[in-house]
Residue frames as qw, qx, qy, qz and C-alpha x, y, z in Angstrom:
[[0.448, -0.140, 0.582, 0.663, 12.41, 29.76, 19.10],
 [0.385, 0.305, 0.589, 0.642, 9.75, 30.63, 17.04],
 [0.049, -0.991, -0.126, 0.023, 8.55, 34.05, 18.65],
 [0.478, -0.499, 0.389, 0.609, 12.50, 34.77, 17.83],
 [0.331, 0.144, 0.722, 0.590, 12.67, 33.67, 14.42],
 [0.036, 0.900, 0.417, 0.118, 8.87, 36.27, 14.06],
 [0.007, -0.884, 0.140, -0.446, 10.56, 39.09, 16.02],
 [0.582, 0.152, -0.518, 0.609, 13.74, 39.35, 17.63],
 [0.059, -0.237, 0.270, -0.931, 12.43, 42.71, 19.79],
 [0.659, -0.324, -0.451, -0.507, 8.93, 41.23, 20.23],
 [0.804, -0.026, -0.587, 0.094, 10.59, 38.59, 21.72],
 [0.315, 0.105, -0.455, 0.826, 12.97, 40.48, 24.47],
 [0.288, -0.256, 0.119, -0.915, 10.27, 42.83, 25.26],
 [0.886, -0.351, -0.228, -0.197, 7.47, 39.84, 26.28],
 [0.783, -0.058, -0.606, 0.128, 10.30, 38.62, 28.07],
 [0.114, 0.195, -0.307, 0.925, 11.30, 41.75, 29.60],
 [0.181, -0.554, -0.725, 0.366, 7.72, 41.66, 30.63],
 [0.121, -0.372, 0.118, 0.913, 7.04, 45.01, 28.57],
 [0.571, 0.212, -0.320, -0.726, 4.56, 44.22, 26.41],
 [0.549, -0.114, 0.794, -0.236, 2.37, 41.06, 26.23],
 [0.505, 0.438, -0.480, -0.567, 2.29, 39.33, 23.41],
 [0.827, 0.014, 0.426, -0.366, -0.11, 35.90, 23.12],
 [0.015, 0.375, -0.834, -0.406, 2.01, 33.31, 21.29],
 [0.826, 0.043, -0.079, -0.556, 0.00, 31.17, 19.09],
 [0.325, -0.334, 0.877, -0.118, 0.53, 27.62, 20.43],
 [0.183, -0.350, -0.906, -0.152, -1.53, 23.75, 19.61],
 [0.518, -0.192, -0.393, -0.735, -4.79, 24.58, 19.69],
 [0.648, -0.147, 0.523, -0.534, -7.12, 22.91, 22.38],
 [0.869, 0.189, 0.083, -0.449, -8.29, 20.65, 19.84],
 [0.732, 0.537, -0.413, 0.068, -5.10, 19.50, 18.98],
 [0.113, -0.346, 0.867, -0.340, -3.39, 18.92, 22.60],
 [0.702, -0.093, 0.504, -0.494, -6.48, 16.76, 23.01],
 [0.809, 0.478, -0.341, -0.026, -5.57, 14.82, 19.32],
 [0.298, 0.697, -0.599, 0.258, -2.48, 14.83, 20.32],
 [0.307, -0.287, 0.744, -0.519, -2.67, 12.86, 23.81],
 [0.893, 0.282, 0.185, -0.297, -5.74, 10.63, 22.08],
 [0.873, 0.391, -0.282, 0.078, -2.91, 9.21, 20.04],
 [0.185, 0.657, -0.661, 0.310, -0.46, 9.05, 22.32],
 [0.656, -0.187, 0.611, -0.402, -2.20, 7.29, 24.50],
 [0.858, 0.430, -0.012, -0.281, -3.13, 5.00, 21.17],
 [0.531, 0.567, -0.576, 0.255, 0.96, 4.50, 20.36],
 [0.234, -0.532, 0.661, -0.474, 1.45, 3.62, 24.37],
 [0.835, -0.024, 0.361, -0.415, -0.78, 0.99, 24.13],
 [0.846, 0.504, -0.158, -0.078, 0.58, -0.28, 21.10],
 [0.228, 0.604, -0.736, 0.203, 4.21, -0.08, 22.30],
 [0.566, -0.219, 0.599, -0.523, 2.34, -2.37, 25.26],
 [0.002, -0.004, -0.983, -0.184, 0.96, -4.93, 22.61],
 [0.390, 0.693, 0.542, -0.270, -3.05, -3.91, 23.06],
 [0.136, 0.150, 0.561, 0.803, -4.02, -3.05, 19.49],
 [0.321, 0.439, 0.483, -0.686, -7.24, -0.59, 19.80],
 [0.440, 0.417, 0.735, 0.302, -9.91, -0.54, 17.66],
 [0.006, -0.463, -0.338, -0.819, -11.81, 2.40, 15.98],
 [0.537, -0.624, -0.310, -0.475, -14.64, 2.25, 18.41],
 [0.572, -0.706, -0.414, 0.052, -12.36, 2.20, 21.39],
 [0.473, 0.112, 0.012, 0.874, -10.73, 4.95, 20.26],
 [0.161, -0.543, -0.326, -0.757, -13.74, 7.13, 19.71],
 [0.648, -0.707, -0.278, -0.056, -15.35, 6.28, 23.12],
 [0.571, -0.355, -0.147, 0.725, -11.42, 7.32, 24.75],
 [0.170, 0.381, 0.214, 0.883, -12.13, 10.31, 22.38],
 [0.316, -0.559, -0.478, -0.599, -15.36, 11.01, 24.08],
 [0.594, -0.718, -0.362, 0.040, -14.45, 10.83, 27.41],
 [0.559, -0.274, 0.015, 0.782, -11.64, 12.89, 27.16],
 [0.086, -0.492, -0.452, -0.739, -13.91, 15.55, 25.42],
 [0.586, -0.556, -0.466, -0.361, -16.46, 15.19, 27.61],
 [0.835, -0.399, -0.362, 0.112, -15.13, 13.96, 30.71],
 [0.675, -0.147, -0.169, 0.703, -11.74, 15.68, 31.16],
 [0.033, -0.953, -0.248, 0.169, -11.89, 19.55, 31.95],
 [0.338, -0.674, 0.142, 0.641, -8.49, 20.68, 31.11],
 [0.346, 0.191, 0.562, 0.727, -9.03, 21.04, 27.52],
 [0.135, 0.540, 0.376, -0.741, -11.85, 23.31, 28.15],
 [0.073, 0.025, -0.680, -0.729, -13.42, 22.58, 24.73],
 [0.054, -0.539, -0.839, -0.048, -17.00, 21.93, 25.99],
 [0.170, -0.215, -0.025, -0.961, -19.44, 24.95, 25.18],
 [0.444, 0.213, 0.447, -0.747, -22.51, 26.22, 26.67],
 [0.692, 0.410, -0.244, -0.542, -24.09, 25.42, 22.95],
 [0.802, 0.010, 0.592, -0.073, -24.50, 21.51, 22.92],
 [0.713, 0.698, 0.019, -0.058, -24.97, 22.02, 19.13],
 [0.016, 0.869, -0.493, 0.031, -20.98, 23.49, 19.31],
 [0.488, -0.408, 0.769, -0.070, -19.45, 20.55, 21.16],
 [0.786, -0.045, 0.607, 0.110, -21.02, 18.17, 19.64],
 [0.484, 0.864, -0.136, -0.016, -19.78, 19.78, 15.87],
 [0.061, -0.778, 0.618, -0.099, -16.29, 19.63, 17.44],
 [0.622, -0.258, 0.725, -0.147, -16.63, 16.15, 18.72],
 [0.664, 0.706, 0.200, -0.146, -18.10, 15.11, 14.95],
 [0.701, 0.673, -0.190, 0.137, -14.95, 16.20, 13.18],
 [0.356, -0.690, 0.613, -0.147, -12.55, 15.12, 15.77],
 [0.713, -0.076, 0.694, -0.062, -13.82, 11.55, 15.41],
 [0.796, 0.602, -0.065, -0.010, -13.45, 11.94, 10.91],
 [0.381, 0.732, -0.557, 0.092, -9.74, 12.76, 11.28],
 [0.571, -0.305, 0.707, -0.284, -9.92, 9.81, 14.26],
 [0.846, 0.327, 0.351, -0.235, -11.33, 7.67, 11.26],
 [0.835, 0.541, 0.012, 0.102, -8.83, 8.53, 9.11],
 [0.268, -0.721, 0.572, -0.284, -6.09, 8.18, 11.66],
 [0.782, -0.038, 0.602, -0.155, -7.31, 4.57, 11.91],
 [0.859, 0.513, -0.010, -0.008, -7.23, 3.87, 7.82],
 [0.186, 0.826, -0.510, 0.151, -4.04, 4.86, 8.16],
 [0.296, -0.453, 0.809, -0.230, -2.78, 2.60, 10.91],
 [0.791, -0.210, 0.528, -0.227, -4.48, -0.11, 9.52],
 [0.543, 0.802, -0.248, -0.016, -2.57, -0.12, 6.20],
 [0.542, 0.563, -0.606, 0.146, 0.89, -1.05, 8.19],
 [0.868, -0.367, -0.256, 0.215, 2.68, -3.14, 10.30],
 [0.409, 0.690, -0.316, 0.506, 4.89, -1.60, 12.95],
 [0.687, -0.338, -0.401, 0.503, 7.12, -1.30, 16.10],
 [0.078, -0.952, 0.058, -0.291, 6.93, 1.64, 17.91],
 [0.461, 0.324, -0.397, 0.724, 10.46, 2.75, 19.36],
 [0.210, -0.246, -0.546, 0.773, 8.74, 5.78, 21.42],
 [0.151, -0.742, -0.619, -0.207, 6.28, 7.67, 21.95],
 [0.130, -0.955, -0.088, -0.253, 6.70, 11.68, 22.81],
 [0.770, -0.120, -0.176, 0.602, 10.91, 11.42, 23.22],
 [0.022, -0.983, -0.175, 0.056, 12.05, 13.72, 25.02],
 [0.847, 0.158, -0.087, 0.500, 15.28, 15.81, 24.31],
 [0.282, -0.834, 0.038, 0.473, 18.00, 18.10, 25.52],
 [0.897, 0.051, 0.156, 0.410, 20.06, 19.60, 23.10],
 [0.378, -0.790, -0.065, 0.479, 22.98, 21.69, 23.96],
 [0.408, 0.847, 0.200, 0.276, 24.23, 24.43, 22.10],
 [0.072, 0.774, -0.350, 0.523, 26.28, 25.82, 24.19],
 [0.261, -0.070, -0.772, 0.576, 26.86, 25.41, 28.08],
 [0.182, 0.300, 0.423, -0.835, 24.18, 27.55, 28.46],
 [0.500, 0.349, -0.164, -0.775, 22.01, 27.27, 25.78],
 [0.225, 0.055, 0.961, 0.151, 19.93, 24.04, 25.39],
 [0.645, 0.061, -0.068, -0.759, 17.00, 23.50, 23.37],
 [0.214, 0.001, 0.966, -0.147, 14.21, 20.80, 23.95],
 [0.587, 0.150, -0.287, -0.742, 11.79, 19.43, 22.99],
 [0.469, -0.233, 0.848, -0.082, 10.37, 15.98, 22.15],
 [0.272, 0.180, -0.749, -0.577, 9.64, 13.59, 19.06],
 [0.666, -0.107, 0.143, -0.724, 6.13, 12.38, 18.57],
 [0.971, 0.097, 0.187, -0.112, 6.36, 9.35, 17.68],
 [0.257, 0.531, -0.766, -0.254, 9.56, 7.02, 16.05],
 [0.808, 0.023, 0.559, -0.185, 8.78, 3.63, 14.96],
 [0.034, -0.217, 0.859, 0.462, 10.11, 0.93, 12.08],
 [0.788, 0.407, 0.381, -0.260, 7.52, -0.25, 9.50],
 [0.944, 0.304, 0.122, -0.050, 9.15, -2.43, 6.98],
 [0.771, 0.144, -0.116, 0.610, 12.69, -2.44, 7.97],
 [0.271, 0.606, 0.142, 0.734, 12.74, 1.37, 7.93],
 [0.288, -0.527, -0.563, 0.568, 12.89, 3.89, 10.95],
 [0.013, -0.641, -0.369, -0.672, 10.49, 6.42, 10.39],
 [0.224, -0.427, -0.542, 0.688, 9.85, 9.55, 12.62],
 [0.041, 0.445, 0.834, 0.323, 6.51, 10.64, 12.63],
 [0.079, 0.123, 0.213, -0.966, 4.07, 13.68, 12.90],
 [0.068, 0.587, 0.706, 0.390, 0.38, 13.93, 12.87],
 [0.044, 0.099, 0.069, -0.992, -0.80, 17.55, 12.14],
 [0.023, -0.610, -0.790, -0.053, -4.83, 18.53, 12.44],
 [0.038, -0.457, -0.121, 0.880, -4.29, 22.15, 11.70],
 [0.360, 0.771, 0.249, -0.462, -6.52, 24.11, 9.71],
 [0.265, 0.734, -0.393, -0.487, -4.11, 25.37, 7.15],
 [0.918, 0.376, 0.086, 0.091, -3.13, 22.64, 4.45],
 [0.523, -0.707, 0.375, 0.293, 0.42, 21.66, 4.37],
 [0.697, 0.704, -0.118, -0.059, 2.95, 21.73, 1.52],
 [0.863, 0.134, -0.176, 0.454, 5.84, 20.27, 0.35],
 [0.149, 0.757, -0.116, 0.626, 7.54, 23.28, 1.15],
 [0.764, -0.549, 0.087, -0.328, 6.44, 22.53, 5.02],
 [0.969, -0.228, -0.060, 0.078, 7.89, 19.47, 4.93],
 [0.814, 0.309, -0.115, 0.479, 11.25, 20.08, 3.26],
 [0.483, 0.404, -0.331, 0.703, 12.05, 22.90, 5.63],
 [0.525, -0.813, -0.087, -0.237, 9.66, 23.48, 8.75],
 [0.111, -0.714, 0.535, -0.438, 12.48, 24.23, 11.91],
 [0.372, -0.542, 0.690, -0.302, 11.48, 21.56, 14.29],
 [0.905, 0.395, -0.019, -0.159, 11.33, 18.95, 11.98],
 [0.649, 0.558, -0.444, 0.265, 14.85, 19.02, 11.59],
 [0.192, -0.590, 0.647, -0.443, 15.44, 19.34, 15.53],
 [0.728, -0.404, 0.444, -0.332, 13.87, 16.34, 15.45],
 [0.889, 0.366, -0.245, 0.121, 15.73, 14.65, 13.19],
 [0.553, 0.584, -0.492, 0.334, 18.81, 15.86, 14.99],
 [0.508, -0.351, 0.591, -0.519, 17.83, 14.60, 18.14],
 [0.903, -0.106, 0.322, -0.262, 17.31, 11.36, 16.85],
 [0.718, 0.520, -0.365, 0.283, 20.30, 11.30, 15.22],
 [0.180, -0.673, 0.443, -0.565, 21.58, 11.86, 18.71],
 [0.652, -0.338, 0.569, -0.369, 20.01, 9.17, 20.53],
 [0.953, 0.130, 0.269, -0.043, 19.84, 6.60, 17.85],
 [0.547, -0.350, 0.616, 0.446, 23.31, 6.98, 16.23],
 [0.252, 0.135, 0.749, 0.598, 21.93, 7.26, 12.74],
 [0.219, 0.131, -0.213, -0.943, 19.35, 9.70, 11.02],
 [0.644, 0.403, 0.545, -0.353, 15.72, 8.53, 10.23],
 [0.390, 0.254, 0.777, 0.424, 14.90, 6.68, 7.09],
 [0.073, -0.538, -0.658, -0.522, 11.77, 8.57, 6.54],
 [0.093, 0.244, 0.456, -0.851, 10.10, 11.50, 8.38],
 [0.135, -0.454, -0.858, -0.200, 6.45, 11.14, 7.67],
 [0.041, 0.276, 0.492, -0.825, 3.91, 13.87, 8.52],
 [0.019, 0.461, 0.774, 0.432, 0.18, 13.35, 7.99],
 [0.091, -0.131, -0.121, -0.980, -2.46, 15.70, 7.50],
 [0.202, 0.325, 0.923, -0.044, -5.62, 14.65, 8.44],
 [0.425, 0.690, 0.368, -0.456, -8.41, 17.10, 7.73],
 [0.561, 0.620, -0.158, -0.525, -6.78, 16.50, 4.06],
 [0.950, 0.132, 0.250, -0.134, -5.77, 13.42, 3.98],
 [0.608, 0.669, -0.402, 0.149, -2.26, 14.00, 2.77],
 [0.886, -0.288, 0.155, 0.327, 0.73, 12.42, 3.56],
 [0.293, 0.893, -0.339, 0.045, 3.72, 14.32, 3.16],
 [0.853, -0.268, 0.056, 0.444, 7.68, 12.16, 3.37],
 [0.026, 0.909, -0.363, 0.202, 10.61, 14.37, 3.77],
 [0.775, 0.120, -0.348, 0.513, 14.33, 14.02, 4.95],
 [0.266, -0.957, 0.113, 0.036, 16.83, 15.90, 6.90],
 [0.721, 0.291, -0.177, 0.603, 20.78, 16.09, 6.10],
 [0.621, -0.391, -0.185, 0.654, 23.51, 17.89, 7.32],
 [0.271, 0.179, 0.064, 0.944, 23.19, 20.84, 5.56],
 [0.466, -0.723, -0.304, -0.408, 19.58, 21.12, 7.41],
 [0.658, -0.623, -0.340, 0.250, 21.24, 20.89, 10.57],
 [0.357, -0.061, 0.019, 0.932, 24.07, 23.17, 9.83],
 [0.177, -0.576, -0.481, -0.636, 20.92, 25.70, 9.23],
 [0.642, -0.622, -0.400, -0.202, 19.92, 25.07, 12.64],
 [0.732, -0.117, -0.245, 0.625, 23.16, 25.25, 14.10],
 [0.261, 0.232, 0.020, 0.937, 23.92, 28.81, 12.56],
 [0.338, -0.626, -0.481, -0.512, 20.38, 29.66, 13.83],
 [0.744, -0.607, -0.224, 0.167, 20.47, 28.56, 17.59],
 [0.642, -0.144, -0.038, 0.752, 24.45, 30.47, 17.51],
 [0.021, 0.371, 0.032, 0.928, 22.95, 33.75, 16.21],
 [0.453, -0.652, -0.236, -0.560, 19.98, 33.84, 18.49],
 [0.701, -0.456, -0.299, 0.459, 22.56, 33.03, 21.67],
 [0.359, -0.197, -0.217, 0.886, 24.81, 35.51, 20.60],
 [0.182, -0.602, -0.338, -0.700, 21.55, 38.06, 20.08],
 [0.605, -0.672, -0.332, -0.267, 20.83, 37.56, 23.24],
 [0.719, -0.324, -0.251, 0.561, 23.88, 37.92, 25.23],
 [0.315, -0.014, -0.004, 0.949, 24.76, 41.45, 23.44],
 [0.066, 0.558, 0.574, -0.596, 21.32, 42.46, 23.59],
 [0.071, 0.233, -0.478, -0.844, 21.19, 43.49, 19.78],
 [0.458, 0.340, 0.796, -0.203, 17.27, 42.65, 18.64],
 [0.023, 0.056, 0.670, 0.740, 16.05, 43.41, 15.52],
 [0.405, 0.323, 0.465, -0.718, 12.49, 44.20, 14.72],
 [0.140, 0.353, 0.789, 0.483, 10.11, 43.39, 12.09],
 [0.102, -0.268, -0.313, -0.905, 8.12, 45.59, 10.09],
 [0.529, -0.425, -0.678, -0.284, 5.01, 43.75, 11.40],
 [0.540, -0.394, -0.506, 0.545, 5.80, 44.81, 14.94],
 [0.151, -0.170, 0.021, 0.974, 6.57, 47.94, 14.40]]
């Protein structure tokens, strides 16, 4: 969806196998965040509360220990830099969580949702869980760039996951929640119907783009 939404012609043509064009995806350091807290919410949904320090040591051996992130350089010095500011935004991943009380729902739901007969999109929600009364669905980001309100109030799959969990749970999150860590922000956001009708008209022009074969191009491509 979102090498569409860049370039419609980009898009066809990588698929057409015509040009190869490296989408930019999560980041090593982040599928390995990413799976360090999941594993962290799985437990919890389980009843084992972890601590800091046996988070950091699950950090380290999943650094260290696990090759498919392929984050370990030749330069010790390198790794252990990386490993260093993995375990701050791990630290303040933890202040966080120890601030509330909550029930995790799930943990990395996955969804289908159709658009057509032919045209589903998926995906899955990182986290949904109630903390005081409230059902919040949740994001933690550990990109580089610093996120704004702006981010929150209209990023794409934000809203797909709101409307997938308006799907499975009958009823819309309270609160969508998406921390920052390397700045410590906390950003809360909604989603209504006139975000999803956005999405709707979106996912209906980039079916029928693709059936009549009409692509557009950005400048940037070109």
């Amino acid at each position: 969806v979102y090498s569409f939404k860049k370039c419609q012609l980009r898009y066809h043509l990588n698929k057409l196998g015509q040009v190869t064009v490296k989408e930019r995806g999560l980041s090593q350091e982040h599928k390995l965040f990413d799976h360090l807290l999941k594993y962290y919410f799985e437990e919890l949904q389980q009843g084992n509360v972890l601590d800091f320090q046996q988070m950091k040591k699950k950090l380290s051996n999943m650094l260290y220990h696990k090759s498919n992130y392929n984050l370990l350089d030749p330069d010790k010095k390198k790794t252990r830099r990386r490993e260093v500011k993995l375990i701050e935004y791990l630290r303040t991943f933890m202040e966080y969580e120890s601030t509330i009380t909550q029930k995790v729902v799930g943990v990395d739901v996955s969804f289908s949702m159709p658009f057509s007969q032919t045209f589903i999109l998926e995906g899955s929600i990182p986290l949904v869980r109630v903390v005081d009364g409230k059902a919040e669905m949740v994001v933690f980001k550990i990109t580089k760039n610093s996120l704004d309100t702006v981010y929150a109030e209209t990023d794409f799959s934000l809203t797909a996951y709101a409307m997938a969990f308006q799907i499975m749970f009958k009823r819309a999150p309270d609160v969508i929640k998406i921390y920052h860590l390397p700045t410590k922000s906390v950003y809360k956001t909604k989603r209504e119907s006139r975000h999803f009708k956005r999405v709707k008209n979106f996912m209906k022009e980039m079916e029928r783009t693709i059936k009549e074969g009409s692509y557009y191009t950005s400048e940037s491509f070109l």
